[in-house]
N, C-alpha and C positions, 0 to 999 in steps of 0.2 A: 790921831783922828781917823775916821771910816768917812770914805768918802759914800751918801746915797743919793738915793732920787728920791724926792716927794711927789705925790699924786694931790690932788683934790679927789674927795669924794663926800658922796650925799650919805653921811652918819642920821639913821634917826635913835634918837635917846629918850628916854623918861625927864620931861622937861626940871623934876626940879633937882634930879641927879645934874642934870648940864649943868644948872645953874652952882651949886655945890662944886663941880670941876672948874669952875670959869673961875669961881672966887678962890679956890685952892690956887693955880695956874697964876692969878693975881697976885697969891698973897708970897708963889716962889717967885716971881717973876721970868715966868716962860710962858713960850704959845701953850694953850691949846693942845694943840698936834704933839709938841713936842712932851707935854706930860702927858698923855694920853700913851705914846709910843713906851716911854717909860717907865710906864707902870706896866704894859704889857710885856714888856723884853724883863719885868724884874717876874711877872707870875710866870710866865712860860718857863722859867728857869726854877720856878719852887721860893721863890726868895719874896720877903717882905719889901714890897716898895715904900715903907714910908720911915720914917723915924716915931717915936714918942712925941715929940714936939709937935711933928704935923699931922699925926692921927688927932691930936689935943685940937688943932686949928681945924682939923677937920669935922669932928665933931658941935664946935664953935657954926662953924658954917651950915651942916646937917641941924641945927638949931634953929639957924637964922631963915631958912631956905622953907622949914617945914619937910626937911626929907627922913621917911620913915621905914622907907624901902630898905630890907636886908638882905643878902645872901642866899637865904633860905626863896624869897621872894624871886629871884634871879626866873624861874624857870617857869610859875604862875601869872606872870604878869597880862593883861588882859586891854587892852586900848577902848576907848569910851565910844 
């Protein structure tokens, strides 16, 4: 185990991306935080954070949510 420190902070996101992380984070059963941390410590490293099964769920969710938002979108995004 690594021992860290957690912070609070004021994350703002594309509301129905959160909601799509919340239901993910649900359906691993971890915070939040903690899948959020782990997806970034797997991209920072060049490495896929998910498996097949939970891209599947993920997708599932990006269904359920209405999230249409891609990658490409990442650097266009514009607030109302």
């Amino acid at each position: 185990m690594v021992q860290i420190e957690r912070v609070q902070t004021g994350l703002r996101i594309e509301r129905n991306l959160l909601k799509v992380l919340k239901g993910l984070a649900e359906y691993l059963d971890m915070p939040l935080g903690e899948l959020v941390e782990g997806i970034t410590l797997h991209v920072f490293e060049g490495k896929a954070p998910f498996s097949g099964e939970t891209l599947q769920k993920i997708e599932q969710l990006k269904a359920v949510y209405d999230l249409t938002l891609t990658a490409q979108d990442a650097h266009r995004l514009v607030e109302k």
